[in-house]
Structures are given as C-alpha cells and as structure tokens.
C-alpha positions as MATLAB code, in Angstrom:
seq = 'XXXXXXXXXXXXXXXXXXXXXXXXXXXXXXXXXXXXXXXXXXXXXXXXXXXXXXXXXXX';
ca = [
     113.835 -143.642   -2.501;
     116.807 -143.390    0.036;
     115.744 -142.365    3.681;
     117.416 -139.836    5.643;
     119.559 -142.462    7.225;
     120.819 -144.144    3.794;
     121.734 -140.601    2.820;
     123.660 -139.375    5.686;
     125.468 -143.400    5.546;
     126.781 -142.211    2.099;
     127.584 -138.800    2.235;
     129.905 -140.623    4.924;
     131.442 -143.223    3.017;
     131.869 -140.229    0.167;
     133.802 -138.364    2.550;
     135.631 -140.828    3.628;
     137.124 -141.755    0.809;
     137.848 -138.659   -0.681;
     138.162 -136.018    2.421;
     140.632 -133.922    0.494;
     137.506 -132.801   -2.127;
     137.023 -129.395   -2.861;
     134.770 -127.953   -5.251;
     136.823 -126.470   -7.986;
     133.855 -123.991   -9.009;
     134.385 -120.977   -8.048;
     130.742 -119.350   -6.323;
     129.952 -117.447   -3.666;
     126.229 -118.580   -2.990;
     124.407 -121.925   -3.739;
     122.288 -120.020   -6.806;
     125.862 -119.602   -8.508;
     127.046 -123.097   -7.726;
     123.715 -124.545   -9.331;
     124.346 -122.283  -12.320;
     128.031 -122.859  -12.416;
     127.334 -126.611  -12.497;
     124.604 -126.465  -15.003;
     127.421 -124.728  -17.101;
     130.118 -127.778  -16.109;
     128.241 -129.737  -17.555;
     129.145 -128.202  -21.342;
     133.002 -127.315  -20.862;
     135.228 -127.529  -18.201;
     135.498 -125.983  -14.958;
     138.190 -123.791  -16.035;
     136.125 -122.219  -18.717;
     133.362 -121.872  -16.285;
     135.351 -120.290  -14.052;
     136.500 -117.682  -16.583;
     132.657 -117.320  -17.473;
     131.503 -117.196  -14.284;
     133.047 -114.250  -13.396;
     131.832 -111.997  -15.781;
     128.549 -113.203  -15.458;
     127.973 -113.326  -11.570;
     129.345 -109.860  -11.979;
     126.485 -108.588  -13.596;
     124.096 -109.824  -11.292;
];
C-alpha cells in the first residue's frame, strides 16, 4: 500500500506531465462524477454526457 507521501509524489509527476487535463465528464458534484465514470466505463464520454443530463436531472 502507497503512503501518503508516495501518493502526493505521483499525483505530482501526473500533473506534471499532463497539466492541461480536464475531465471531459460533465458533473456538478463528486456523486455524479462517480456515476458518470461508472457509466464511461460502457460507452464513451460523449454518450455519457448526453445521458447524464437527463438523468442528473431527475435527481
């Protein structure tokens, strides 16, 4: 298991080599991101996005 310390060292060297990312889900709160993912996982994150919508609407 990683400690803190190891985690924090990678999350740096992520963002260091990619700190343009952005999350192309679209979510308002971490419950829709987890949901939105889960879903990402099937199709892609255009059809999720299309989904998405309708569903976090009805919530």
């Amino acid at each position: 298991m990683l400690t803190k310390k190891q985690i924090n060292e990678c999350l740096d060297i992520i963002g260091d080599m990619f700190p343009e990312a952005e999350c192309e889900l679209v979510h308002d709160n971490p419950f829709e991101l987890v949901i939105a993912v889960a879903l990402s996982a099937q199709c892609t994150d255009v059809l999720v996005n299309k989904v998405t919508k309708t569903l976090f609407s009805k919530i």
